[in-house]
C-alpha positions in Angstrom: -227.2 -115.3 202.1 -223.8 -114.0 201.1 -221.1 -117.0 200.6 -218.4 -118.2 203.3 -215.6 -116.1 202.8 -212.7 -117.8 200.9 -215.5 -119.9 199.1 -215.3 -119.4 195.2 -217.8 -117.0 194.2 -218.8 -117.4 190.1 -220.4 -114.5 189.4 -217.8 -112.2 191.1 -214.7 -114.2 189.6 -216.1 -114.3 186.5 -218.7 -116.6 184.5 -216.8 -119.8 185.4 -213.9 -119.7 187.7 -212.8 -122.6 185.4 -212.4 -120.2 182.6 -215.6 -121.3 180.6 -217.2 -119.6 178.2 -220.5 -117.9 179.6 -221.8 -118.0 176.1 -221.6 -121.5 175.6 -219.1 -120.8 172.5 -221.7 -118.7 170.5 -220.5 -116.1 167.9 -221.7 -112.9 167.1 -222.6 -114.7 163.9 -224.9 -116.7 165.0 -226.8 -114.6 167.3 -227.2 -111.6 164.6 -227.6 -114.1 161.1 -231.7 -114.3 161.0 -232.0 -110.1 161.3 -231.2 -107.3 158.7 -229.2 -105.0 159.0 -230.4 -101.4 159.5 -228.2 -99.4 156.8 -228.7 -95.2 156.8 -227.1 -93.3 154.0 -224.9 -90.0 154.4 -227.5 -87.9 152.9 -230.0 -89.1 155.2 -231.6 -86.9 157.8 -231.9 -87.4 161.8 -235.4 -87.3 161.5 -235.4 -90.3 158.8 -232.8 -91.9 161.4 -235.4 -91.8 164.4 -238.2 -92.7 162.2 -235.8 -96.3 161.5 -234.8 -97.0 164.5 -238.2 -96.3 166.2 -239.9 -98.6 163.4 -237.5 -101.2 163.2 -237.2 -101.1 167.3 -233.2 -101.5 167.1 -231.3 -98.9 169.0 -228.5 -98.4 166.4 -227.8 -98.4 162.7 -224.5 -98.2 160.3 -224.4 -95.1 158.1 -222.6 -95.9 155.0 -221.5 -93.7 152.1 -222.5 -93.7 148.5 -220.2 -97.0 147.7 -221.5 -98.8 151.1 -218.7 -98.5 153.4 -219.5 -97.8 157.0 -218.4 -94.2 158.3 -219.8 -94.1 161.4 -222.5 -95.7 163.4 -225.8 -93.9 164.7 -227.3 -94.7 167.9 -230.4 -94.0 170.0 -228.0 -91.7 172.3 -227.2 -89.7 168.9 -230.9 -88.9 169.0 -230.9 -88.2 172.5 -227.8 -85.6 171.9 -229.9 -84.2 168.8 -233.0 -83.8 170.8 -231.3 -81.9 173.9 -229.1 -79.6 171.5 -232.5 -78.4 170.1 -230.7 -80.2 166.3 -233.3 -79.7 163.4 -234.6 -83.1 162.3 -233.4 -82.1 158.4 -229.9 -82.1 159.6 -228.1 -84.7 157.4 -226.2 -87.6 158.9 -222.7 -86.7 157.4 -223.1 -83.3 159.2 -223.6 -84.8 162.2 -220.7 -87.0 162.1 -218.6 -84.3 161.1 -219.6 -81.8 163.7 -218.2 -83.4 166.7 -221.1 -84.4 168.7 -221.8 -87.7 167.3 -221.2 -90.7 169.9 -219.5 -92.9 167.6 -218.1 -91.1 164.5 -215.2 -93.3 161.9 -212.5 -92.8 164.6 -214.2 -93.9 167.4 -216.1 -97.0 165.2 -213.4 -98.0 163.9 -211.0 -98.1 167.2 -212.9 -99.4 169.4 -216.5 -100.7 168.1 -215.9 -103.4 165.7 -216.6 -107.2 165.5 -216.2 -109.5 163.5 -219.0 -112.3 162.5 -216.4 -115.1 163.9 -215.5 -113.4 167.3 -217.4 -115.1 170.3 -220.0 -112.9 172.5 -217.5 -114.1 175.3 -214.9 -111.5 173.6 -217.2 -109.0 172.5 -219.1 -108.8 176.0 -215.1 -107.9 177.3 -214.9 -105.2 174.7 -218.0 -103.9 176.0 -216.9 -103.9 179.2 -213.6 -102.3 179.1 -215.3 -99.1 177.0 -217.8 -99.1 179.7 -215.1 -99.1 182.3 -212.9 -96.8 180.6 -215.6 -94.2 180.3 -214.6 -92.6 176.7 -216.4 -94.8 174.8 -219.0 -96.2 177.2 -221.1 -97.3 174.0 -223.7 -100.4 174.6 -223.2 -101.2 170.7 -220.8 -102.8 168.3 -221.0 -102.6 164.4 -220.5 -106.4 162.8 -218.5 -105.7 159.5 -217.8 -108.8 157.0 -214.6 -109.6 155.8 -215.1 -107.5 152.8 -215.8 -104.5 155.0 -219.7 -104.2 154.2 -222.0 -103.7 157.6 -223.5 -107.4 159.1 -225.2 -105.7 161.7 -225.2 -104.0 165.3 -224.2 -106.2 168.0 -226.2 -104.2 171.4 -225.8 -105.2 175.0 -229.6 -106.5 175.0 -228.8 -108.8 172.0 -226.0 -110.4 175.0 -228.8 -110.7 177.2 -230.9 -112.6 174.9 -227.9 -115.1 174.4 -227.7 -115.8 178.3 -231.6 -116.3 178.5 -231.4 -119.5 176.0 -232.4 -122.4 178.4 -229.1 -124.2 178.1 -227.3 -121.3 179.5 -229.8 -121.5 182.7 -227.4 -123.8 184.6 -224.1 -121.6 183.6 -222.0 -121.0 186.5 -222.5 -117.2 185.9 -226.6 -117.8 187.5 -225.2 -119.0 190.4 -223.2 -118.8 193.1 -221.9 -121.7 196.1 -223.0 -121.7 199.3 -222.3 -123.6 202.3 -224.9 -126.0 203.9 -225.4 -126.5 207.5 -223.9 -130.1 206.5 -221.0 -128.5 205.7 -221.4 -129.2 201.5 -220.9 -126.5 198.5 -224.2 -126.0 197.0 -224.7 -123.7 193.3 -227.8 -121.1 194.1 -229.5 -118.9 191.5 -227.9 -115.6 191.7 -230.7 -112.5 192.7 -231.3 -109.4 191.1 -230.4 -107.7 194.6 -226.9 -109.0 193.9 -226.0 -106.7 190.8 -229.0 -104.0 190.4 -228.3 -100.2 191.1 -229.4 -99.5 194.5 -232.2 -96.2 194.8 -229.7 -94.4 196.2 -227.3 -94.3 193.2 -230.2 -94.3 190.5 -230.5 -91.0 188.7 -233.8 -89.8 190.1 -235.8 -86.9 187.8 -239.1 -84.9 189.3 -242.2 -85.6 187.2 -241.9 -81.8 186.8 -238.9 -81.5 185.2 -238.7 -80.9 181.7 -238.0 -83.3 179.0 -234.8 -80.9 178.4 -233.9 -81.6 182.6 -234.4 -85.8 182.4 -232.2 -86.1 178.8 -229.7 -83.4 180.6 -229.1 -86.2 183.4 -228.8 -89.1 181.2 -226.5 -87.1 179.2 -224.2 -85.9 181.7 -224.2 -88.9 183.6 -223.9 -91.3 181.0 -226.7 -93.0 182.5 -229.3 -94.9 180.0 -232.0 -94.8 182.2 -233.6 -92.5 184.9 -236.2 -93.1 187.4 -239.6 -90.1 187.4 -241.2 -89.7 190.4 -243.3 -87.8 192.5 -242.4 -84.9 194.4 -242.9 -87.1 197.3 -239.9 -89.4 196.4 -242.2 -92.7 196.1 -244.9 -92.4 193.5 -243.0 -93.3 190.6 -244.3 -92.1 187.1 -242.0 -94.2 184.8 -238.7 -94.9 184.1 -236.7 -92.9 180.7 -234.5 -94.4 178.2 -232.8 -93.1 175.3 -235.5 -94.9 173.3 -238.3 -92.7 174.8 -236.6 -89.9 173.3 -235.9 -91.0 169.9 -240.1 -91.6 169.4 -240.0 -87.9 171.5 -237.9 -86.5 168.3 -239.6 -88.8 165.6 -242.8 -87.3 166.8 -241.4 -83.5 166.9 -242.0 -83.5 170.2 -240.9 -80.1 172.2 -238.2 -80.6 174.9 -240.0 -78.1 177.0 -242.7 -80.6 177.8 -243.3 -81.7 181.3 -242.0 -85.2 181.3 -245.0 -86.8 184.0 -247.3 -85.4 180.9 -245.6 -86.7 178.4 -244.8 -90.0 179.5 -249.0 -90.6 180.8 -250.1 -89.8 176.8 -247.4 -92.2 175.5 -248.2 -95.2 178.1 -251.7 -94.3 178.4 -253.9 -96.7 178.0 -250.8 -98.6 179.2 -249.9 -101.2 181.2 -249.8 -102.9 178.4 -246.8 -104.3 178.4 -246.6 -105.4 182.1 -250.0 -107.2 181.2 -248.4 -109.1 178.4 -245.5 -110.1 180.2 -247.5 -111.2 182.9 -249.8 -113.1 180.9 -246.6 -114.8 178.9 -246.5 -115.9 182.6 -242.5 -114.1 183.1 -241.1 -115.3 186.2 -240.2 -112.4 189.0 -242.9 -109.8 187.8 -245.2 -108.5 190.4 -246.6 -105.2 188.3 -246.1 -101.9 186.3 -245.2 -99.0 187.5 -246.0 -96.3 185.7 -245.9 -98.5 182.4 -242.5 -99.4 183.3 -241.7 -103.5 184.2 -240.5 -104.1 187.3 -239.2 -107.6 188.8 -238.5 -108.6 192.1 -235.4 -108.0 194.2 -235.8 -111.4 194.7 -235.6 -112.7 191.5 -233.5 -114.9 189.8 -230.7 -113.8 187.0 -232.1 -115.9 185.1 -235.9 -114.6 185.8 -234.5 -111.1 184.8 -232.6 -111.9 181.9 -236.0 -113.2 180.5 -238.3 -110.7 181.3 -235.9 -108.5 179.3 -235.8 -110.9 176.6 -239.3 -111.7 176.7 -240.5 -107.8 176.7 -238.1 -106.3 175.0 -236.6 -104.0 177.2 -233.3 -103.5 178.5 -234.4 -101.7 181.8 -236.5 -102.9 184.6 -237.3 -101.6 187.6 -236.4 -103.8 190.7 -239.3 -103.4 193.6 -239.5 -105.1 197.2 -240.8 -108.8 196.9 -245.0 -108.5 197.5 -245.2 -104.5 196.6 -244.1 -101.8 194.3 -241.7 -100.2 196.3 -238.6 -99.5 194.3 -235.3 -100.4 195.7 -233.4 -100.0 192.4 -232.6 -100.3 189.0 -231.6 -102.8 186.3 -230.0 -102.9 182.5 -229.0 -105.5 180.2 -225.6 -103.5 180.4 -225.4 -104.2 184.2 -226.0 -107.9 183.5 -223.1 -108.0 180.9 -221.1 -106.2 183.4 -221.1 -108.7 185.7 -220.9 -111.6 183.9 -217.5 -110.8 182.4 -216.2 -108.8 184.8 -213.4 -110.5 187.1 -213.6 -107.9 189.4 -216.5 -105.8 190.7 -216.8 -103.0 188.7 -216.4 -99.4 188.9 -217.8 -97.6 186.2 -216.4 -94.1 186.3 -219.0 -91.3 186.0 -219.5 -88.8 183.8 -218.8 -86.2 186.5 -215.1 -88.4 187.2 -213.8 -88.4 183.8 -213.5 -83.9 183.5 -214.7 -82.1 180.9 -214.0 -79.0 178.5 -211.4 -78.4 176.7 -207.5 -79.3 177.7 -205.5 -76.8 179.4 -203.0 -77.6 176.7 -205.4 -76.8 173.6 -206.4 -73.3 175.8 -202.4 -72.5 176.4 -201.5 -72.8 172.5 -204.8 -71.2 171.3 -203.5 -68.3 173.4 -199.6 -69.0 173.3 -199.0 -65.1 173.2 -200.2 -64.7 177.1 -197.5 -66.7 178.1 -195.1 -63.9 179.1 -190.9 -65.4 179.4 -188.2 -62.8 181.5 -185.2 -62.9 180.2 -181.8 -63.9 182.2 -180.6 -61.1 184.4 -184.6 -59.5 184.8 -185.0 -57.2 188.0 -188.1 -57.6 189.8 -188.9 -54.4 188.3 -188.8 -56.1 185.1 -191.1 -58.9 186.3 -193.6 -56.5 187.3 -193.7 -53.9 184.5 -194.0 -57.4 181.4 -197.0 -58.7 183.6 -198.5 -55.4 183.5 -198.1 -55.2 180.0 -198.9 -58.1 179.1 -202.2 -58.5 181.4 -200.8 -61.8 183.1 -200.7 -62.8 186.7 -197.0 -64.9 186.0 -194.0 -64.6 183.4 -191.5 -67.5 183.3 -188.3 -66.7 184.4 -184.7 -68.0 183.0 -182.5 -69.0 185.3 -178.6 -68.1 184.6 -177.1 -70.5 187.2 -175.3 -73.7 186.0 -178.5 -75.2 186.3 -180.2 -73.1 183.7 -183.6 -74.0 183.5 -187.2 -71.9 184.2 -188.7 -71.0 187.2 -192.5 -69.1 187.5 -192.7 -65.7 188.9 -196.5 -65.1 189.7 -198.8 -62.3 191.5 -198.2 -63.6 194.5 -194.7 -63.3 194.6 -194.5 -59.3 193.4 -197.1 -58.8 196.3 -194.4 -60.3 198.9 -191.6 -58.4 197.5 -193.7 -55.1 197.8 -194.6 -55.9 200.9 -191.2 -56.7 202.6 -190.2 -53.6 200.8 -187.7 -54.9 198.2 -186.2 -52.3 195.4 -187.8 -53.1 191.9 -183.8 -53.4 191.0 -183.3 -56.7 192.9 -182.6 -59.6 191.0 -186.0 -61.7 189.7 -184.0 -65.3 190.0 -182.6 -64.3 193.2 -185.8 -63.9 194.8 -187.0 -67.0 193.2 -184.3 -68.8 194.8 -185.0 -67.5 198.2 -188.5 -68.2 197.9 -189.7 -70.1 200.9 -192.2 -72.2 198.5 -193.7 -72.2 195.0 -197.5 -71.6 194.4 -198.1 -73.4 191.1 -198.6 -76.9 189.8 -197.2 -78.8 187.1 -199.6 -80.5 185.1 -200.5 -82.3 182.0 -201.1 -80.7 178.7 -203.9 -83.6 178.5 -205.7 -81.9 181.4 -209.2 -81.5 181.5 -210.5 -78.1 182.2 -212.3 -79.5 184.9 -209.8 -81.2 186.6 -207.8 -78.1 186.3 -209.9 -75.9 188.3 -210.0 -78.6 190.6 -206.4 -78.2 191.3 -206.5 -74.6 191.2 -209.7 -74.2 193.9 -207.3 -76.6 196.3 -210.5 -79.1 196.4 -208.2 -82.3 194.8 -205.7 -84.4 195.9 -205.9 -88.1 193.5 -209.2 -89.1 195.2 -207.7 -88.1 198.8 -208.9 -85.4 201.0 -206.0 -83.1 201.7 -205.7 -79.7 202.4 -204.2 -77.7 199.5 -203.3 -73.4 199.4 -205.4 -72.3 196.7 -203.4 -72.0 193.5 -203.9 -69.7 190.2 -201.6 -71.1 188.5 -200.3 -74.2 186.5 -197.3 -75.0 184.5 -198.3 -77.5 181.9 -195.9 -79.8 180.8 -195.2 -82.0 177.5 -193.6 -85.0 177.2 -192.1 -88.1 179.2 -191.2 -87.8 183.1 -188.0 -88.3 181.8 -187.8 -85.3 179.3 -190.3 -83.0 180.3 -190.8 -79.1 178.7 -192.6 -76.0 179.6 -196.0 -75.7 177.1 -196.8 -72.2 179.3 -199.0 -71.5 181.7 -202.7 -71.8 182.8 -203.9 -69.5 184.8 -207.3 -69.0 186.9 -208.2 -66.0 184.1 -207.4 -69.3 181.6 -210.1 -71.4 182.8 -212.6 -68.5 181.9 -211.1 -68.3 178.3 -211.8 -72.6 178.2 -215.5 -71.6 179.3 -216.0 -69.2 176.2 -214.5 -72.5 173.8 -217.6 -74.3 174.6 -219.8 -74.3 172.0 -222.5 -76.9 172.5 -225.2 -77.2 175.2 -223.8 -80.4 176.5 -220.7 -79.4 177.0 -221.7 -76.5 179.0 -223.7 -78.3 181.2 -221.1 -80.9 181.8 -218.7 -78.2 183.1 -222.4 -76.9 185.2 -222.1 -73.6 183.2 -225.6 -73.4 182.0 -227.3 -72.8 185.2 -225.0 -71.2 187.8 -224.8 -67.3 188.3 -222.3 -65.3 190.0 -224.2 -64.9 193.0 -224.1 -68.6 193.7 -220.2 -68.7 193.2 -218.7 -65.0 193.8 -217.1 -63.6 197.6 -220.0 -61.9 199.1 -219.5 -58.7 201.5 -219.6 -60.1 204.0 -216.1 -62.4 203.9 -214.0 -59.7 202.1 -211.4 -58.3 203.7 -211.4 -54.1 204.1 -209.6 -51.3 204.5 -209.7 -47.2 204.9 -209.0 -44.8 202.1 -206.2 -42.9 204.6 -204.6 -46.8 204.8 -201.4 -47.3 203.1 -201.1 -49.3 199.9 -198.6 -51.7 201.9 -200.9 -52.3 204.3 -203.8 -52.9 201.9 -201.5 -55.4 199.7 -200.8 -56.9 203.5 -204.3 -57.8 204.2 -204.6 -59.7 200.5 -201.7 -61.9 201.5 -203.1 -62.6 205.2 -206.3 -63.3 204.5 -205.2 -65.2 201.3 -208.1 -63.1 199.3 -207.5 -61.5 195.9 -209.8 -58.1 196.6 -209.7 -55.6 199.7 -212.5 -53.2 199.3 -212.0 -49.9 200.2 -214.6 -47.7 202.1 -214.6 -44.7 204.6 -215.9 -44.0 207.9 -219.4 -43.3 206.8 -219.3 -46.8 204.8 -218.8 -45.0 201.8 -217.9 -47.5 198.9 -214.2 -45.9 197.4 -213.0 -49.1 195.2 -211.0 -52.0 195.3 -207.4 -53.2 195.8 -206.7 -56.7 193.7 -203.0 -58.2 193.5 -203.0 -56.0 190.3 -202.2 -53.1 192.3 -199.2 -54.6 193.8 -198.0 -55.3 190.2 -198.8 -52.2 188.9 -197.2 -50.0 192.2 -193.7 -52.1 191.6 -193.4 -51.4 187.9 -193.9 -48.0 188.6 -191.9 -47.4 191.9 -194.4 -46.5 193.7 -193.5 -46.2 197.4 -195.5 -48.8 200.1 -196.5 -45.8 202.0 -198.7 -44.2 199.4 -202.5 -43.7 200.6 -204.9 -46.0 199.1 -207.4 -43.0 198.1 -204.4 -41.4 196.5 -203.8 -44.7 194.3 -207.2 -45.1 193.8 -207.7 -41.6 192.3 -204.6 -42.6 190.0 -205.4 -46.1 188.8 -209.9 -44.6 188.3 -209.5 -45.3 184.7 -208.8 -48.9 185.4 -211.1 -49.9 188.2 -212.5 -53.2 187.8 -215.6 -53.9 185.7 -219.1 -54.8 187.1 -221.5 -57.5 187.3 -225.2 -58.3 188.8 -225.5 -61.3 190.9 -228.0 -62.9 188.6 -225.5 -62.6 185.9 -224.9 -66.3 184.0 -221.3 -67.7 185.1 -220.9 -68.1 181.3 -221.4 -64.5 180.6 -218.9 -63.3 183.8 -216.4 -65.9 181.8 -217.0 -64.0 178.5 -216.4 -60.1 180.7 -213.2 -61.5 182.3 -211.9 -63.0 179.1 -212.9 -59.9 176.6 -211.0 -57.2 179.0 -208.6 -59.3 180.3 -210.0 -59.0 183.7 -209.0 -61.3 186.9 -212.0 -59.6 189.2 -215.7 -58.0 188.9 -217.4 -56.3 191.3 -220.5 -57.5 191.8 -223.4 -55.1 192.3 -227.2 -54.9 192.8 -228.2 -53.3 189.1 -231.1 -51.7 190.7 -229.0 -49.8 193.8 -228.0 -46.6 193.3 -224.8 -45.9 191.5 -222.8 -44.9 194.8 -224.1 -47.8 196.7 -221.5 -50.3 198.1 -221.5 -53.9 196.2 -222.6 -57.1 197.2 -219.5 -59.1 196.4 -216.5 -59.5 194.4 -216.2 -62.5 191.6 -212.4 -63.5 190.8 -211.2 -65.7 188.3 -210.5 -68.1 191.2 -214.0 -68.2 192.3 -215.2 -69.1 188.7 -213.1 -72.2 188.9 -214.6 -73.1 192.0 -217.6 -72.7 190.5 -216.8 -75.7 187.9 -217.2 -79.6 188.6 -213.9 -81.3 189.4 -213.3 -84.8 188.9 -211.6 -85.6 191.9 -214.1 -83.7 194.7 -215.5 -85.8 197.5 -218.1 -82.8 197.8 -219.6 -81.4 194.6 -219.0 -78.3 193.3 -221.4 -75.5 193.3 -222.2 -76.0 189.7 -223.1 -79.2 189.4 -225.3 -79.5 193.1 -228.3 -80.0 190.5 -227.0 -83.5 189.5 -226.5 -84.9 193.3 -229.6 -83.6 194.4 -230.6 -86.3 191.4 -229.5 -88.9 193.7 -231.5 -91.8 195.4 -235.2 -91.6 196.9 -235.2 -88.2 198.2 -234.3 -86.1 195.3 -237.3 -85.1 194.2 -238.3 -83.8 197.8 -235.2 -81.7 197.7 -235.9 -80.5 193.8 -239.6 -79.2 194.7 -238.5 -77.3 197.1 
């Protein structure tokens, strides 16, 4: 039973609506004094790490240098990231640190997870929160430094946990919540496990087919510590994976190819074990096991689930229908801490919500030359012939009115001008003012790459579902609303250059790169617009803007394959004066040398990104490798499509790329992954 709206509800407002403390006072001194610290030196290697953690059964360690100041602290999810990357175990801890992939390298430790031995869990459990909530730093540990700088210990979410399960805290306002009695009294009843658990259908769900490689790839992109393994019939449930699984997986030099339902029956064979201890130690809101993973009621009391956790040792359990093993959902120690100092119920943003990749300000001034500037007075002419020369698709025009300032001058706008027929000698800044609207962005410089092609594929509108024109282009900006500047520009052909500046497995697969080919994302036949050799080059350029498409292909009455006619063309035929009534075979036959490269559909998105960004290329024509050389192609991959083939922070509906990770979703994802 839900309470009476308007009544006070604890756990939602908070652990006591009176302001109490839900720890009873206790500091992270007194929970951690009794236990040593784990300590890992520079020099050490990840192997040694996972051997300590996986003995010592902690889920995080300091590393210190040779005079025993802390430099960075190692956790299970460290491991994790080693294991998926393919890292050698020999590799020592310092180059880890240093190589950008670590979770919580001296920046990061030093920012944002510290404690002190005098701070109360109360304040510590709100610093875990807010990194959770904020998404950058969603880290379940915090290093306990003495006054004197030295390393106390690791404070971890489950060590929380075990502070709420001491029997004084069992009557804390955080347990319970106030109904109403038919008599009209407030009455305090133990909060359930249904209350704050994961529902199935937003628990990261794994085949027991997948690879070891697929399950950590989940947790990793996600941010998720846990994920559900189950049968290709959605219900038999093999086991539940934490991070801890796969630091004893890399401690044992375990392959990541293996098949996870494989591995996990040789390490929990033999294996109920721990649901039989926990049910013999009599833990309250335990039916079974499944698949050597705990499981508690949905039932259950907070308090019942705080225990088993404490009692076992685990910081996930699996939450099952009252009387059976049917899962309904998941819990962590993390969402326990969640909700007991949240004031608010939380959101936790997503891995998938936050963008990834590099920002569109680190790709413009890595490639500061491409953004092309007209000078004051420029003819369209002008315009034209610097994009041509400078293989861009916009050039930033100076404005001489009293004004000053820049405007953008892109593609799109030479291919209007061609079309209504205007002289390459007309003014560049008086077209620009004439123009009935502007198809670019301003954005960020702090843009993701992500986000970015979210904008660009028209998909995004700040969490609202609005139609957007597709755009290529976006004007990043630096500095306050108040005193903004022009950094350059990012174009579509830009977001394939910020593909080739990943350089580690997670990052590509956070942007979906690692498993999408071009026939999954390009234009196929079928949808392109098309035209006759004996059509004019106006009329070709016309049917780009109409069908708002950035390739025409070209072929006779026979269906004879001639080429292809990209905005390009309407670039080059303006620089170059070339009339609108001009033939498009005749063109064709002129511009051979520079027809647009090729691709096979099974091509790797990655490796299209790599094409467009070594040649400077904005299209590919996508053909069958194994058709003969005059046959006609299957499709056309722009620049444009790429991004669309990216995961975007803001889309309701997910993006090609990354349809692997919501088919991951709730009961039925393993039905949909076997097929």
């Amino acid at each position: 039973m839900q309470p009476k709206t308007g009544e006070p509800n604890a756990l939602d407002a908070g652990p006591d609506p009176s302001g109490a403390d839900a720890f009873g006072g206790l500091t992270v001194g007194q929970l951690i004094a009794p236990r040593l610290c784990c300590k890992l030196l520079l020099d050490y290697e990840l192997g040694d790490a996972a051997e300590a953690l996986a003995v010592s059964g902690q889920t995080a360690a300091a590393v210190c240098d040779e005079h025993g100041q802390v430099v960075g602290l190692l956790t299970e999810n460290d491991i994790m990231r080693a294991f998926f990357e393919g890292a050698s175990p020999d590799t020592q801890l310092g180059e880890w640190l240093a190589g950008g992939m670590a979770r919580a390298p001296d920046p990061v430790l030093h920012e944002k997870l510290m404690a002190r031995p005098t701070d109360t869990l109360a304040e510590v459990a709100e610093r875990m929160v807010a990194n959770a909530i904020s998404g950058d730093c969603a880290s379940h540990h915090l290093l306990v430094q003495n006054p004197e700088g030295g390393p106390v210990g690791v404070l971890s979410s489950h060590d929380l946990v075990r502070a709420l399960c001491r029997p004084e805290m069992w009557a804390n306002a955080y347990f319970h919540h106030t109904e109403t009695t038919p008599e009209g009294k407030h009455a305090a009843k133990p909060m359930t496990v249904r209350s704050i658990m994961k529902p199935r259908e937003d628990v990261f769900t794994c085949s027991g087919a997948s690879t070891l490689k697929d399950v950590v790839k989940v947790l990793l992109v996600t941010q998720q510590n846990s994920a559900l393994i189950v049968g290709e019939d959605g219900e038999h449930i093999y086991g539940i994976v934490t991070p801890q699984d796969f630091v004893r997986a890399f401690y044992d030099g375990v392959s990541n190819d293996e098949n996870v339902a494989d591995w996990l029956g040789e390490i929990r064979a033999g294996p109920l074990d721990l649901g039989e201890a926990l049910r013999r130690a009599g833990a309250p809101g335990i039916v079974m096991t499944v698949g050597g993973a705990p499981t508690i009621s949905s039932d259950a009391s907070l308090v019942d689930a705080a225990a088993t956790m404490t009692d076992g040792e685990v910081d996930h359990l699996v939450v099952v229908l009252p009387g059976t093993t049917l899962a309904v959902g998941t819990l962590s120690s993390l969402d326990l801490i969640l909700h007991a100092r949240a004031r608010a119920p939380v959101l936790r943003p997503s891995a998938i919500q936050q963008g990834a990749g590099p920002t569109v300000g680190e790709v413009v001034t890595q490639y500061d030359n491409l953004t092309a500037v007209c000078d004051i007075g420029a003819t369209l002419r002008d315009a034209a012939q610097f994009l041509e020369r400078y293989d861009r698709t916009s050039a930033a025009v100076l404005m001489a009115d009293a004004a000053g300032g820049v405007d953008l001058l892109t593609d799109d706008d030479i291919m209007r001008a061609y079309v209504e027929g205007l002289s390459g000698d007309n003014s560049a800044e008086s077209y620009l003012k004439g123009r009935f609207f502007a198809n670019f962005l301003m954005v960020k410089s702090t843009t993701k790459l992500t986000e970015a092609a979210s904008l660009m594929s028209g998909s995004a509108a700040s969490g609202r579902n609005l139609a957007r024109t597709p755009c290529h282009h976006l004007v990043v900006s630096y500095g306050t609303r108040a005193e903004q500047g022009w950094l350059g520009t990012f174009s579509a052909l830009d977001v394939a250059r910020g593909l080739c500046r990943l350089d580690t497995e997670l990052d590509i697969a956070k942007v979906g790169a690692d498993d999408v080919t071009v026939s999954k994302v390009m234009k196929p036949l079928s949808t392109l617009p098309m035209c006759k050799p004996s059509d004019t080059l106006k009329h070709a350029i016309t049917l780009l803007l109409n069908s708002r498409q950035q390739a025409v292909l070209v072929f006779d009455e026979n269906g004879a394959y001639y080429g292809v006619i990209t905005p390009r063309c309407a670039v080059q035929a303006l620089a170059r004066d070339v009339p609108g009534d001009s033939g498009v075979a005749v063109w064709l036959r002129r511009m051979e040398a520079e027809m647009p490269r090729q691709v096979a559909p099974e091509t790797a998105l990655l490796e299209a990104a790599q094409v467009m960004t070594t040649y400077n290329v904005h299209h590919l024509v996508v053909k069958d490798p194994y058709a003969e050389p005059a046959a006609a192609p299957v499709g056309v991959l722009s620049s444009l499509d790429l991004a669309r083939g990216m995961a975007s922070m803001y889309c309701h509906s997910p993006f090609v790329s990354l349809g692997w990770l919501w088919l991951c979703r709730g009961p039925a994802a393993c039905m949909l992954q076997s097929e």
